[in-house]
N, C-alpha and C positions, 0 to 999 in steps of 0.2 A: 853159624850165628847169623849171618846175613838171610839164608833164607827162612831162620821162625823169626825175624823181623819183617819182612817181605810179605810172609803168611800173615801175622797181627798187621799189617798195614791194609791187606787185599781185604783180611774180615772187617775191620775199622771198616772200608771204602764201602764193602757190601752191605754192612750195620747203617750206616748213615745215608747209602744211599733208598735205602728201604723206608727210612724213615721222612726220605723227603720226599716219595712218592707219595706214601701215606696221607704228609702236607698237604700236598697239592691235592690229591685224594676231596681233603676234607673243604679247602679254598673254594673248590669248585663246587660240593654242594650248596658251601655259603653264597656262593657268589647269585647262586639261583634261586635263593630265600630274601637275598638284598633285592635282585632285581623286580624282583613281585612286589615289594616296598617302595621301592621306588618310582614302578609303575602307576602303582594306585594314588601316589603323592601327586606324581606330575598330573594323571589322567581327573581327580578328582579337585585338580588345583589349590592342595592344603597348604600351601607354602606360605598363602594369603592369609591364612589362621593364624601362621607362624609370626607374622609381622613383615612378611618380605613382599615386594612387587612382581618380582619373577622366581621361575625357578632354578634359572641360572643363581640368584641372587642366593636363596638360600644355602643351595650348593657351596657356594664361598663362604658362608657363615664357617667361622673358627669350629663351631660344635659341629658343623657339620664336614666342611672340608673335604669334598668330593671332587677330583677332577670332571671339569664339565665334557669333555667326550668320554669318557670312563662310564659315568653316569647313564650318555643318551645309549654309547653299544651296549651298556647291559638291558637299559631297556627295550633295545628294539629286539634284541638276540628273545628276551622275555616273550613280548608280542608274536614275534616273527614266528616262532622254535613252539610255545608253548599256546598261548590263546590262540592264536592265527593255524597254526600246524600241528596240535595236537599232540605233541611230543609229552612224556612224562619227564618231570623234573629228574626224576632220578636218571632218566636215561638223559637227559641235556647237562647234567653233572659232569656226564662223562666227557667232556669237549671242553676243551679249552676256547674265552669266550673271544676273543682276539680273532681265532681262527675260524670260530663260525662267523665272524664278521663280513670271513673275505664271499665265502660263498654265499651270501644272500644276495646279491644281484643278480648273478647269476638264476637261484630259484626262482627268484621273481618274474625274469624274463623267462622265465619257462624252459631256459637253456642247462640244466644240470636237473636230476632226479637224487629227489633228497635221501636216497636212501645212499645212493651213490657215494653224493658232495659230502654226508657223512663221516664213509669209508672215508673220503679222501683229508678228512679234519683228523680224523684220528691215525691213521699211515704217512703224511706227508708233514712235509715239514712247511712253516711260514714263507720259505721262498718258493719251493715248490707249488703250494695252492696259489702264491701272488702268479706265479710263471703260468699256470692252469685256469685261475678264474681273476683275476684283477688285472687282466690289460684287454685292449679293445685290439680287433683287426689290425690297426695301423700300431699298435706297440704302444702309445700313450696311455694314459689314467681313466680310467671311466669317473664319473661322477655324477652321483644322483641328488636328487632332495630328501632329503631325510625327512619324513612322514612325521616326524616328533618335535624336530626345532626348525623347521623350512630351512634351513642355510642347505649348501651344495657341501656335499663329502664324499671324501674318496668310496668309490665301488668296490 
């Protein structure tokens, strides 16, 4: 009895875990349809239409309700992956956007090949790429200016 319990619990886990791929699957193409939205918002400054004075401001509108670094890593991941590098959304789908975050510094300084930093967004885990591309010589934090809202942020 215990093991066709065991069995209906491993197909349950297999069932449901299929299903949260899939999620994720689907999050990510969203997430590459938002970011192009949000792009054109900030870049064309419609927020000003909207009745707001920045774009952070809109961001906080209750209709809107977007965390404000949420907002700028998907835009620059947009820019950076998609206008700037010529990636197809479908293929920038495939990435989780968090992790392409880490290795854009790296690109940028010309120090990783994007076909590489890639590979290593989709095989490595978040500590791993932080261990690989988010620390400097001496082991501290790198930090750039963010091309979208001037403030300094983590590399």
């Amino acid at each position: 009895m215990s093991t066709d319990l065991e069995q209906t619990r491993a197909d349950r886990a297999l069932e449901i875990e299929g299903k949260v791929k899939e999620g994720i699957q689907a999050a990510r193409t969203v997430w590459v349809a938002l970011a192009a939205f949000l792009s054109d918002f900030h870049e064309e400054k419609l927020w000003t239409d909207r009745g707001h004075d920045s774009f952070d401001s809109w961001l906080a509108d209750p209709e809107v309700d977007l965390g404000r670094s949420m907002a700028y890593a998907l835009i620059q991941n947009y820019r950076f992956f998609l206008k700037e590098g010529g990636l197809d959304s479908v293929v920038l789908a495939q990435y989780e956007p968090t992790k392409l975050q880490q290795v854009i510094p790296a690109l940028k300084a010309g120090d990783a090949d994007l076909d590489d930093a890639l590979a290593d967004v989709e095989a490595l885990s978040r500590s791993d790429l932080k261990e690989k591309y988010g620390k400097t010589g001496g082991g501290g934090r790198r930090t750039e200016k963010c091309g979208i809202c001037g403030k300094q942020v983590a590399a």
